[in-house]
PDB file as gemmi writes it, atoms N, CA and C in Angstrom:
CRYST1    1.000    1.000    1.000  90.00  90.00  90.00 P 1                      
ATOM      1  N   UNK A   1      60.371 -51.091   2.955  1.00  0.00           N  
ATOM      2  CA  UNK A   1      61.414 -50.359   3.622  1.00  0.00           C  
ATOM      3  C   UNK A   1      60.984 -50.121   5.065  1.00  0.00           C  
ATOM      4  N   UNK A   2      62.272 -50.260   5.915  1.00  0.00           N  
ATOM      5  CA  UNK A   2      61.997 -49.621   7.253  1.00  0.00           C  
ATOM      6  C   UNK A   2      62.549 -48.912   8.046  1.00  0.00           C  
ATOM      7  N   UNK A   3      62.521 -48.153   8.632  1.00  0.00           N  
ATOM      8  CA  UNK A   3      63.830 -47.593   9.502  1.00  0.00           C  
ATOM      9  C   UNK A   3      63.905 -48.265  10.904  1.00  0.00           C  
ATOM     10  N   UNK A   4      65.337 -48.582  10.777  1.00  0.00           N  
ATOM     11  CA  UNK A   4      65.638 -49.585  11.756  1.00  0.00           C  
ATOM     12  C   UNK A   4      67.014 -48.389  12.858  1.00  0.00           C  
ATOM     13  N   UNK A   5      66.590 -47.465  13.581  1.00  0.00           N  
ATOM     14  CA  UNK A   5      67.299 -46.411  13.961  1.00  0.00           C  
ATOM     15  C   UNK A   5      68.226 -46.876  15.370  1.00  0.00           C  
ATOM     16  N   UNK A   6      67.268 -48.226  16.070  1.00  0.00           N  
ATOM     17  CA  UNK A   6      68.156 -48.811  17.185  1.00  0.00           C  
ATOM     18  C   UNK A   6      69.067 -50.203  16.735  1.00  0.00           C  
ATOM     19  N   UNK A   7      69.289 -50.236  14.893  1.00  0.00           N  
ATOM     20  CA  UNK A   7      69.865 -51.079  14.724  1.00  0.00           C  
ATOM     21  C   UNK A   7      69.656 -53.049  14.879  1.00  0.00           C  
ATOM     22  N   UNK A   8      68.505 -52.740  15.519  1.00  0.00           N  
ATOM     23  CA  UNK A   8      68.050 -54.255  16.132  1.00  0.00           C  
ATOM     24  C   UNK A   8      67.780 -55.170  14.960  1.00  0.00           C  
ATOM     25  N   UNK A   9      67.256 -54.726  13.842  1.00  0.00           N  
ATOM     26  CA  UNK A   9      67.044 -55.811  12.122  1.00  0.00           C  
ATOM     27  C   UNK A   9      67.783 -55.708  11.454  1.00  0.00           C  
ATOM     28  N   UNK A  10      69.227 -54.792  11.340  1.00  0.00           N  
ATOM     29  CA  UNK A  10      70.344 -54.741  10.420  1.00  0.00           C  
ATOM     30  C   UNK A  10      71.006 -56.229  11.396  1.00  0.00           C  
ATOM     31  N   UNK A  11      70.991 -56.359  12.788  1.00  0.00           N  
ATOM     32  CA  UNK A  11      72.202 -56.667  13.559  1.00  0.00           C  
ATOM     33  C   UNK A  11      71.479 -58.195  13.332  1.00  0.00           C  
ATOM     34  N   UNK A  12      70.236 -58.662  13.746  1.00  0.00           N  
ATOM     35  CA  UNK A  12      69.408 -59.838  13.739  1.00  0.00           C  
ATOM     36  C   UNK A  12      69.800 -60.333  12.602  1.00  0.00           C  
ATOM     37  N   UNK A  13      69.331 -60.068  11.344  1.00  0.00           N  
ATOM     38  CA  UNK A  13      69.414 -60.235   9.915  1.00  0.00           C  
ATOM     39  C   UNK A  13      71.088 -60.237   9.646  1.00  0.00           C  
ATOM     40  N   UNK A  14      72.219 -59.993  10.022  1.00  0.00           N  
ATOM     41  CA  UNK A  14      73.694 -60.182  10.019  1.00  0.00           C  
ATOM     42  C   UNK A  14      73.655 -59.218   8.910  1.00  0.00           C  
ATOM     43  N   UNK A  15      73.171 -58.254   8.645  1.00  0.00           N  
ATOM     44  CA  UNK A  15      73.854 -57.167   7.437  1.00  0.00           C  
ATOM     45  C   UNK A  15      74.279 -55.623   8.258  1.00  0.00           C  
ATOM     46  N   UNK A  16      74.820 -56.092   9.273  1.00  0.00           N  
ATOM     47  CA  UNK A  16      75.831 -55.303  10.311  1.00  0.00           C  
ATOM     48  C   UNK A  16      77.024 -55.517  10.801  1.00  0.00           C  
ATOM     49  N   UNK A  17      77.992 -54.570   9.734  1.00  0.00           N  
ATOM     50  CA  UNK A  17      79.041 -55.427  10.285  1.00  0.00           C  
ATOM     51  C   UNK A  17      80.707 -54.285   9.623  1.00  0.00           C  
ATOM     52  N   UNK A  18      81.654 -55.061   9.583  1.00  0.00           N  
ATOM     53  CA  UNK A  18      82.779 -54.313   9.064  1.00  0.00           C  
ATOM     54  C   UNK A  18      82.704 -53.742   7.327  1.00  0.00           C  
ATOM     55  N   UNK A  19      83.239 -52.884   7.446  1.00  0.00           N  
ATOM     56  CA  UNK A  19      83.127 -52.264   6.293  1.00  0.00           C  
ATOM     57  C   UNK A  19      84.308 -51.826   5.839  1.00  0.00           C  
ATOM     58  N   UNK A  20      84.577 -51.031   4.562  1.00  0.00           N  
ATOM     59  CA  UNK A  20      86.168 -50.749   4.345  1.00  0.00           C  
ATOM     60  C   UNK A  20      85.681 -49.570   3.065  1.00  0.00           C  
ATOM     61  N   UNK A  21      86.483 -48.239   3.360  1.00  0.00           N  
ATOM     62  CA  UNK A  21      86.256 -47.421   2.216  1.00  0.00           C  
ATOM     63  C   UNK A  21      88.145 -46.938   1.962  1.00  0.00           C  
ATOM     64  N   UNK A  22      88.240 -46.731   1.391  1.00  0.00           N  
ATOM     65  CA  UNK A  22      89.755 -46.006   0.741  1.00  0.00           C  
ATOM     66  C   UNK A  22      90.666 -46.515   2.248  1.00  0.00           C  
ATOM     67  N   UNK A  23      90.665 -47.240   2.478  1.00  0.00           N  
ATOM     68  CA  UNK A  23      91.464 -48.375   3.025  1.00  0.00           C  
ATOM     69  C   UNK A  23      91.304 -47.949   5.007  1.00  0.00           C  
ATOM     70  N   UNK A  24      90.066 -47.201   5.067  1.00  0.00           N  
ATOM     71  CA  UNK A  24      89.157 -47.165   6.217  1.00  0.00           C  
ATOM     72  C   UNK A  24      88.217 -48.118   6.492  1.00  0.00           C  
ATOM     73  N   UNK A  25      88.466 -48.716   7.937  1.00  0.00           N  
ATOM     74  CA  UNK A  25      87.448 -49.642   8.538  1.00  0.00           C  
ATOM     75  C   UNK A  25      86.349 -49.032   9.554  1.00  0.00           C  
ATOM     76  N   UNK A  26      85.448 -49.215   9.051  1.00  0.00           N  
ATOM     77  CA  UNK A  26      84.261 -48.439  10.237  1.00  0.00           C  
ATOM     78  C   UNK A  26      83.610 -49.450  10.285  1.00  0.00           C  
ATOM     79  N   UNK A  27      82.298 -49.854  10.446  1.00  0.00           N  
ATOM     80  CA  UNK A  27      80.785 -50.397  10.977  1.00  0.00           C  
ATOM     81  C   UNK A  27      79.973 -49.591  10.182  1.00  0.00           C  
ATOM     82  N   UNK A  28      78.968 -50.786   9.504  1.00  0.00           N  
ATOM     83  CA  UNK A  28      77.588 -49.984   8.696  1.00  0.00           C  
ATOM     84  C   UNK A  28      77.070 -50.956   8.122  1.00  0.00           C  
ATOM     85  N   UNK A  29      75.933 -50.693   7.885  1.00  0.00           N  
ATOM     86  CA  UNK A  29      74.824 -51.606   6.792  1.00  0.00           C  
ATOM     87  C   UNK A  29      75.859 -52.410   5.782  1.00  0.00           C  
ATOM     88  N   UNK A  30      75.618 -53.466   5.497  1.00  0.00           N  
ATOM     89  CA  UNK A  30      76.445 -54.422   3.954  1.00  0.00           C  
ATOM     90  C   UNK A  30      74.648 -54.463   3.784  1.00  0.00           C  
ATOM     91  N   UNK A  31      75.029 -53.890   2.397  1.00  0.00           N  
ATOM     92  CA  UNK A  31      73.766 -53.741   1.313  1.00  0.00           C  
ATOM     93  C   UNK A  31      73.543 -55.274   1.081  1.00  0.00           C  
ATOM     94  N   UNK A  32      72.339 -55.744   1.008  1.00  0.00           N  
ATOM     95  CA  UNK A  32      71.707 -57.079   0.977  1.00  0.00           C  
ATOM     96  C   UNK A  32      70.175 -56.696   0.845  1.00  0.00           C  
ATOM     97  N   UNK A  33      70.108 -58.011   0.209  1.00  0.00           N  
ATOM     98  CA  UNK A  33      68.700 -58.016  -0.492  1.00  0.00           C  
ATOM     99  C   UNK A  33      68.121 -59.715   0.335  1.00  0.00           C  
ATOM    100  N   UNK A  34      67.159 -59.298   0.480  1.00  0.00           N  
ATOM    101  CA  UNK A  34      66.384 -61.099   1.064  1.00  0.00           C  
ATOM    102  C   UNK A  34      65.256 -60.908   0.021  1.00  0.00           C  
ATOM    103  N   UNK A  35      64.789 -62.177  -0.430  1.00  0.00           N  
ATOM    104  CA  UNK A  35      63.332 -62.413  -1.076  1.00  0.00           C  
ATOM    105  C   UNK A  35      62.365 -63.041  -0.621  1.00  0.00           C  
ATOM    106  N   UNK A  36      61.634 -62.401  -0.033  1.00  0.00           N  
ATOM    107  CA  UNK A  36      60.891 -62.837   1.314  1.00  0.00           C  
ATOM    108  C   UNK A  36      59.737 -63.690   0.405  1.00  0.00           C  
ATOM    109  N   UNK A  37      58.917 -64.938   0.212  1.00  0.00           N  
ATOM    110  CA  UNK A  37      57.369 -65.336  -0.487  1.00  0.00           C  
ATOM    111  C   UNK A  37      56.180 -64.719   0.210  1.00  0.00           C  
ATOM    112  N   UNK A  38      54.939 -64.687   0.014  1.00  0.00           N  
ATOM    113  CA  UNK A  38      54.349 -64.037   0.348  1.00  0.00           C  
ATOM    114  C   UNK A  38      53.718 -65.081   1.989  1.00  0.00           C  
ATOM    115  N   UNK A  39      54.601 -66.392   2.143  1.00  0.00           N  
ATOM    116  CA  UNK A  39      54.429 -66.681   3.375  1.00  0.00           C  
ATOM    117  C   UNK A  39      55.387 -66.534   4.332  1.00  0.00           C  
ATOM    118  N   UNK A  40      56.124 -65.933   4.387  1.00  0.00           N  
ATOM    119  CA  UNK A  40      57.293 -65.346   5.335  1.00  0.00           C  
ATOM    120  C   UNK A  40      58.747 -65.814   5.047  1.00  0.00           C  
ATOM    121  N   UNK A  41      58.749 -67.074   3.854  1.00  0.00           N  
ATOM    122  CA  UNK A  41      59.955 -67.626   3.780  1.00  0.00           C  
ATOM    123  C   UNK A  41      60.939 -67.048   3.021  1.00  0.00           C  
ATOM    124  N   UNK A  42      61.948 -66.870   3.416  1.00  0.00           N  
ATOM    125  CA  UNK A  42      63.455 -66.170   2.414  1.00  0.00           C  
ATOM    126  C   UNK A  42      63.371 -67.409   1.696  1.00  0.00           C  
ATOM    127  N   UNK A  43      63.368 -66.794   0.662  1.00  0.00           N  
ATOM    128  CA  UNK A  43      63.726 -67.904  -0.709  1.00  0.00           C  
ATOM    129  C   UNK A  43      65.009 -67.625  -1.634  1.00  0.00           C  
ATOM    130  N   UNK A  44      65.684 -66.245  -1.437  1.00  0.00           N  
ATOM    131  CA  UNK A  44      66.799 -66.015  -1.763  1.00  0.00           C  
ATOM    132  C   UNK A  44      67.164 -65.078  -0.851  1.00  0.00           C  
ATOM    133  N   UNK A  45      68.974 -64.862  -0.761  1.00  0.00           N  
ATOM    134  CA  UNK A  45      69.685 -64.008  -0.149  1.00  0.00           C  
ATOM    135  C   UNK A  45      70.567 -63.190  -0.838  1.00  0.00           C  
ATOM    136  N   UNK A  46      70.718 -62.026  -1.220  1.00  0.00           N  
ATOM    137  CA  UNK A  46      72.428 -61.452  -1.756  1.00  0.00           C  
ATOM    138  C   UNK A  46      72.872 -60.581  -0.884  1.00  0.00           C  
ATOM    139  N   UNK A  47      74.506 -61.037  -0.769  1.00  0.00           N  
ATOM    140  CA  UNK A  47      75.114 -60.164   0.327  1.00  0.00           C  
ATOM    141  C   UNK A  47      75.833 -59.083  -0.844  1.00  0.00           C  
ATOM    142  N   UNK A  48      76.437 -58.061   0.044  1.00  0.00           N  
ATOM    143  CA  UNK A  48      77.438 -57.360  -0.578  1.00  0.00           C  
ATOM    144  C   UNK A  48      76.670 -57.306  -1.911  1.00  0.00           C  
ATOM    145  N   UNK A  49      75.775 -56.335  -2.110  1.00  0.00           N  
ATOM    146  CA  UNK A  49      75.247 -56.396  -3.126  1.00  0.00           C  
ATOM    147  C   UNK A  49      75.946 -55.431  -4.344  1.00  0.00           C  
ATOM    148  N   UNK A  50      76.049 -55.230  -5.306  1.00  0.00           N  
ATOM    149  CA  UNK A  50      76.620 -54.511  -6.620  1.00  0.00           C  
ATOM    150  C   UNK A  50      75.736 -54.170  -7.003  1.00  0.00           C  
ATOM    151  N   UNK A  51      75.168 -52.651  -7.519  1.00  0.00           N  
ATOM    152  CA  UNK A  51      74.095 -51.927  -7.809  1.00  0.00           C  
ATOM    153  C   UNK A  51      74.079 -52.433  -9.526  1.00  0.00           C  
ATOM    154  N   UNK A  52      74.973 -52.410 -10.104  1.00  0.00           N  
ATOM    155  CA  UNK A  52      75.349 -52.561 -11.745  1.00  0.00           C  
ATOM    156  C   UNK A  52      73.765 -53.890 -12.104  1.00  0.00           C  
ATOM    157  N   UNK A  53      73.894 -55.115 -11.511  1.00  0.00           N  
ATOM    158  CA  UNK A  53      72.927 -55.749 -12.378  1.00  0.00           C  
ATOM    159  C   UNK A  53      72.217 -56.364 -11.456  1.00  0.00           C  
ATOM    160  N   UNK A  54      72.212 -56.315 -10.167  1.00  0.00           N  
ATOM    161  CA  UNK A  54      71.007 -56.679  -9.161  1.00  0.00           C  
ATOM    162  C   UNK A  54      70.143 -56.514  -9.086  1.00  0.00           C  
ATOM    163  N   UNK A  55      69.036 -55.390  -9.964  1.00  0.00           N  
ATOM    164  CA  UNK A  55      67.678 -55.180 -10.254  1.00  0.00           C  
ATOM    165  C   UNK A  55      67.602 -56.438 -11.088  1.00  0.00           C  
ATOM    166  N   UNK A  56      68.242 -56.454 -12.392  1.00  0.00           N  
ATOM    167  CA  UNK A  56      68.255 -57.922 -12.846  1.00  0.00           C  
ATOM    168  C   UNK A  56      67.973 -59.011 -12.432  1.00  0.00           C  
ATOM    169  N   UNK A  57      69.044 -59.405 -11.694  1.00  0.00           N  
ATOM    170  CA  UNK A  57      69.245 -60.656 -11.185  1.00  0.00           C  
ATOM    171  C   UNK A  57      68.296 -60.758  -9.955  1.00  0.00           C  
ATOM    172  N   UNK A  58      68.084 -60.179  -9.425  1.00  0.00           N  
ATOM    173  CA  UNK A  58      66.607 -60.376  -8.633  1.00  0.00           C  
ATOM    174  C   UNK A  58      65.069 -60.304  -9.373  1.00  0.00           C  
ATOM    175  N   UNK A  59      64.685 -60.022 -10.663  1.00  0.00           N  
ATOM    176  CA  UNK A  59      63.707 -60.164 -11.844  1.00  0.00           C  
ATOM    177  C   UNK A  59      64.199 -61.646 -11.962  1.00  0.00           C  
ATOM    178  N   UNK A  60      65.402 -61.877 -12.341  1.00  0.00           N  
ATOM    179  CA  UNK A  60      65.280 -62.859 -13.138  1.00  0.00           C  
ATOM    180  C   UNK A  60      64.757 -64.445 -12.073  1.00  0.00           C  
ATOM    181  N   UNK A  61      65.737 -64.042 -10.793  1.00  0.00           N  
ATOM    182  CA  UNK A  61      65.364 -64.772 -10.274  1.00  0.00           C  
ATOM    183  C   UNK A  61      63.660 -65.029  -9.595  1.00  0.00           C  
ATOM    184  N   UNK A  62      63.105 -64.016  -9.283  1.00  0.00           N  
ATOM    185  CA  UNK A  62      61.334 -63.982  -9.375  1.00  0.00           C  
ATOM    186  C   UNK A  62      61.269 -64.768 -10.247  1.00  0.00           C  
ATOM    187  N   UNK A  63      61.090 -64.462 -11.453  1.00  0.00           N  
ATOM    188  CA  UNK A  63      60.646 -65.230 -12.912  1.00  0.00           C  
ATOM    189  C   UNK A  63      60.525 -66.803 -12.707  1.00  0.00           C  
ATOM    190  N   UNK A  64      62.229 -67.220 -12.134  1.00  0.00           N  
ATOM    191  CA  UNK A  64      62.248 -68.915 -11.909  1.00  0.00           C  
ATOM    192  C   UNK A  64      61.780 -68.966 -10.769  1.00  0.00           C  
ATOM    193  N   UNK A  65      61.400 -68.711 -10.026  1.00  0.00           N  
ATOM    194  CA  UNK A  65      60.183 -68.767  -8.424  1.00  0.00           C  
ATOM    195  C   UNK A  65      58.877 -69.050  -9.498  1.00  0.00           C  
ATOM    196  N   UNK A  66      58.487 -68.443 -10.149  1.00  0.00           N  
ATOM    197  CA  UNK A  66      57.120 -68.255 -10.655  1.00  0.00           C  
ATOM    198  C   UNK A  66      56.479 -69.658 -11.092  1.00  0.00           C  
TER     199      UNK A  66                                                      
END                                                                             
C-alpha cells in the first residue's frame, strides 16, 4: 500500500478517472488490482474490481503463475 496524496500513481497507472454513484458523476480511484512478479513485471490486471470474489480470483490466479 501507498499513499498517493498528489495523485501522480492513481493518474500514471490509469485507475483515475470517471466514476458514477446514484446517477452522480465525480472523479476517483476505479478499484484495480495489478500482480506485480517479484521482478517488476505486471503479470495480471483487474479493473473495476467487485469485492464479492476477487480475493479468489487473484489466489487462484497466483496458483496458475506458480
Amino acid at each position: 500500500m501507498l499513499s498517493d496524496t498528489q495523485r501522480r500513481v492513481v493518474v500514471d497507472w490509469g485507475v483515475w478517472g470517471k466514476k458514477k454513484l446514484y446517477g452522480k458523476e465525480y472523479e476517483g480511484t476505479i478499484r484495480s488490482t495489478f500482480l506485480i512478479d517479484p521482478k517488476g513485471a505486471v503479470r495480471e490486471v483487474w479493473n473495476k474490481v467487485s469485492v464479492a470474489n476477487h480475493a479468489r480470483n487473484v489466489m487462484e490466479r497466483l496458483k496458475a503463475l506458480q
